[in-house]
C-alpha positions as CSV (number, residue, x, y, z in Angstrom):
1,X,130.8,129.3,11.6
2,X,129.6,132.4,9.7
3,X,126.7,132.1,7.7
4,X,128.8,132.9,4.4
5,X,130.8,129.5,5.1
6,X,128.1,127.7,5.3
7,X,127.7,126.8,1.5
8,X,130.9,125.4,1.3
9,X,129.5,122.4,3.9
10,X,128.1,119.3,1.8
11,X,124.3,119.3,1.8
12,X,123.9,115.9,3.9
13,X,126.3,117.5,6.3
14,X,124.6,121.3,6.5
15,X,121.2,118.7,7.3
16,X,122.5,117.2,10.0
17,X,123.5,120.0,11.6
18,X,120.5,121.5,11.5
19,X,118.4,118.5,12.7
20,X,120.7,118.6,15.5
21,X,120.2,122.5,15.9
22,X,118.2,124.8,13.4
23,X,120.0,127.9,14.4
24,X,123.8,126.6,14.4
25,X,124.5,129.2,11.7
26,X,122.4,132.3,12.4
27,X,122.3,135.3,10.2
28,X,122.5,137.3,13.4
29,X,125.7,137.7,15.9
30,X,126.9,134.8,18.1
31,X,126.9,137.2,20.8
32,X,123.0,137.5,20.3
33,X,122.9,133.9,19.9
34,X,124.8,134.0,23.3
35,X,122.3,135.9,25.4
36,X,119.3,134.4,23.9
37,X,120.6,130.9,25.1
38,X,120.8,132.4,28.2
39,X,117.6,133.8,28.4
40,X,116.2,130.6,27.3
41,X,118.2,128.6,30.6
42,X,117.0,131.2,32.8
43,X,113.2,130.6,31.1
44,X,113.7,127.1,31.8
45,X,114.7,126.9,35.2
46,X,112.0,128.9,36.1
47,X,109.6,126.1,35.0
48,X,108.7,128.7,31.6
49,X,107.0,131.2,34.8
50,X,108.9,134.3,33.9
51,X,107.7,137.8,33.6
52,X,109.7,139.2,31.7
53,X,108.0,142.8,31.8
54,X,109.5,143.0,35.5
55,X,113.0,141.4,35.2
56,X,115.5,144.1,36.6
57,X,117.2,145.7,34.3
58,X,120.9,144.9,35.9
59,X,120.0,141.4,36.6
60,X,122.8,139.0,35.7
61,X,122.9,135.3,34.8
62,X,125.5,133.5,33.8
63,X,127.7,136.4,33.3
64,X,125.1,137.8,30.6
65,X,123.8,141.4,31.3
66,X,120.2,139.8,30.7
67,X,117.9,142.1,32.5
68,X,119.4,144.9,30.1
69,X,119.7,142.3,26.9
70,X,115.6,141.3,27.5
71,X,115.3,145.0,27.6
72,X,116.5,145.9,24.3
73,X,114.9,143.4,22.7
74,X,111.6,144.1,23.6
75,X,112.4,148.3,22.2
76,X,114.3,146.6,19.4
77,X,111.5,144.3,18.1
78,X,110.9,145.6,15.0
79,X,114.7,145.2,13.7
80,X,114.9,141.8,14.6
81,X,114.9,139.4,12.1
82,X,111.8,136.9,12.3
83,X,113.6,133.8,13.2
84,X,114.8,135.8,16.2
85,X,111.1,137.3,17.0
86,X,110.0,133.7,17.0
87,X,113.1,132.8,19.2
88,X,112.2,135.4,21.8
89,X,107.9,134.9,21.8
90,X,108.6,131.2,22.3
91,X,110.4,131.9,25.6
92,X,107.6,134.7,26.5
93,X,109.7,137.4,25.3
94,X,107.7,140.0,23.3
95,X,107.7,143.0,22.2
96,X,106.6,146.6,24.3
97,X,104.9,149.2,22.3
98,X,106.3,152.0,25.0
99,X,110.2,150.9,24.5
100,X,109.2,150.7,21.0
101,X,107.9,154.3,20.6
102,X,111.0,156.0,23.1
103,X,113.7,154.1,20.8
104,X,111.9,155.5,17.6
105,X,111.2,159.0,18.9
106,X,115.1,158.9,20.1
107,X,116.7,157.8,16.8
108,X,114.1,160.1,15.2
109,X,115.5,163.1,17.0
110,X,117.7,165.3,14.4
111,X,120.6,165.4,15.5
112,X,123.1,169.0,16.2
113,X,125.3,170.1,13.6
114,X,129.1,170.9,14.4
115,X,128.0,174.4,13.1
116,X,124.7,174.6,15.5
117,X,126.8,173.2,18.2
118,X,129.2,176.3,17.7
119,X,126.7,178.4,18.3
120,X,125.0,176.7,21.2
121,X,128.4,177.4,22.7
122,X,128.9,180.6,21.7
123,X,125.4,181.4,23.2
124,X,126.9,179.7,26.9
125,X,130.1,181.5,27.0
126,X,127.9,184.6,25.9
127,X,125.2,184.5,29.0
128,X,128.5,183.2,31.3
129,X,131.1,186.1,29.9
130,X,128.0,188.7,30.6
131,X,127.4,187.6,34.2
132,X,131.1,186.4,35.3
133,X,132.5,189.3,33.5
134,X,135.6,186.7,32.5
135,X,135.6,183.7,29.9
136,X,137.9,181.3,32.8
137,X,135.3,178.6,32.6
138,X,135.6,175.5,34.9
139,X,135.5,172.6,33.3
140,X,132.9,170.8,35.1
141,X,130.7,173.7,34.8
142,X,127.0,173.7,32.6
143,X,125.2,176.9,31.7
144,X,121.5,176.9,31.7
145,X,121.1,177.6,27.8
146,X,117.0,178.1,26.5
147,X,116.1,177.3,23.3
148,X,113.0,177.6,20.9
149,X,112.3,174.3,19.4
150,X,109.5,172.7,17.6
151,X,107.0,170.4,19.8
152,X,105.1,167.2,19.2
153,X,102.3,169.1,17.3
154,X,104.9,171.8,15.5
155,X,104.4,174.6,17.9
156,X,107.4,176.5,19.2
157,X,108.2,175.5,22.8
158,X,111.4,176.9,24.8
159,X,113.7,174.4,25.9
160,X,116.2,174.7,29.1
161,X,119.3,172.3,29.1
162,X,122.5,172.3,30.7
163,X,125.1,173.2,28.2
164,X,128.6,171.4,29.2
165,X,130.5,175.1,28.6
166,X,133.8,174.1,30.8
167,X,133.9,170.9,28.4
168,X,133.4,172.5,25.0
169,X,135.0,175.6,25.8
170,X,138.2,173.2,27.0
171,X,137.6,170.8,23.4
172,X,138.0,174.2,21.0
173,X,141.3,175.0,22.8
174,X,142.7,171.5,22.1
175,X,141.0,171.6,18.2
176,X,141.6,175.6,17.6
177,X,144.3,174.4,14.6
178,X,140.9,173.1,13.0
179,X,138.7,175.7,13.6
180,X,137.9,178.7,11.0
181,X,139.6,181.9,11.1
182,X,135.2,183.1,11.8
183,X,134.8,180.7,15.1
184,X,138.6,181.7,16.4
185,X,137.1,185.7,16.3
186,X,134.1,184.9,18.0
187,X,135.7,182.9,20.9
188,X,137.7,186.5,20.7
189,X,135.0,188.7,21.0
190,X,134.2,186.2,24.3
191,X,138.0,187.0,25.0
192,X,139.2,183.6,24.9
193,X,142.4,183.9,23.5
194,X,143.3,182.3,20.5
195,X,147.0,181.0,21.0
């Protein structure tokens, strides 16, 4: 039952159920609900003797992806609710500062504009125009593309990533009705044509 039907249940009633289970109307999803049950059986029939530090991450019980579902968890800690947090430390689940910090510094990354990624491209089809002397890019193909980005203490450092060219070169064909007169003349000066 979702938690906002739970005020139409008669007090007496909403008691009992909770005497019979305190979480049988979680703020949280059922499928969380779901996979910490799980986690609890498997914690269980291991006599409560579980590491979970070292659980596999594609283990599987009972159908549940749990190795991966402990995983996230313990990098998620902070946005769990406290109920939950109490849910997971009394089954020895807790919380790892490392998968903590990585999911932080990943959702902390600033993400690429549509009108950076444009030029990114450019830059690819640029440096594989130059030494292929012809813009027929395959479509599996990545160009090494550098880059000068702020570091941890807000230095420049230069950055090398594979730049999927054959894939974005392929995705402004299929979207050229949506792209500005500007981005259809570069992709000319590349000689990609533009009908």
């Amino acid at each position: 039952m979702p938690a906002g039907e739970q005020g139409s249940l008669a007090p007496e009633r909403r008691r009992a159920l909770e005497e019979i289970d305190p979480w049988w109307c979680p703020v949280w999803p059922v499928t969380w609900q779901r996979a910490y049950a799980t986690a609890r059986l498997w914690w269980l029939e291991s006599d409560g003797l579980v590491d979970w530090t070292v659980l596999p991450q594609d283990t599987v019980f009972e159908g549940e992806q749990l190795g991966r579902w402990v995983k996230v968890q313990r990098a998620g800690w902070p946005a769990l609710e406290e109920e939950q947090r109490d849910l997971l430390s009394a089954v020895g689940i807790e919380e790892e500062q490392e998968l903590v910090a990585a999911r932080a510094a990943a959702e902390a990354k600033p993400k690429v504009s549509r009108s950076d990624r444009f030029a990114q491209g450019l830059a690819a089809l640029a440096a594989f125009v130059e030494r292929e002397r012809h813009p027929r890019v395959p479509r599996p193909h990545k160009e090494l593309l550098e880059s000068v980005e702020a570091g941890p203490g807000g230095e420049e450092q230069v950055v090398v990533s594979h730049f999927a060219l054959g894939t974005w070169l392929n995705n402004q064909k299929a979207r050229r009705a949506k792209l500005t007169p500007g981005q259809l003349a570069q992709l000319a000066e590349h000689g990609v044509e533009s009908a």
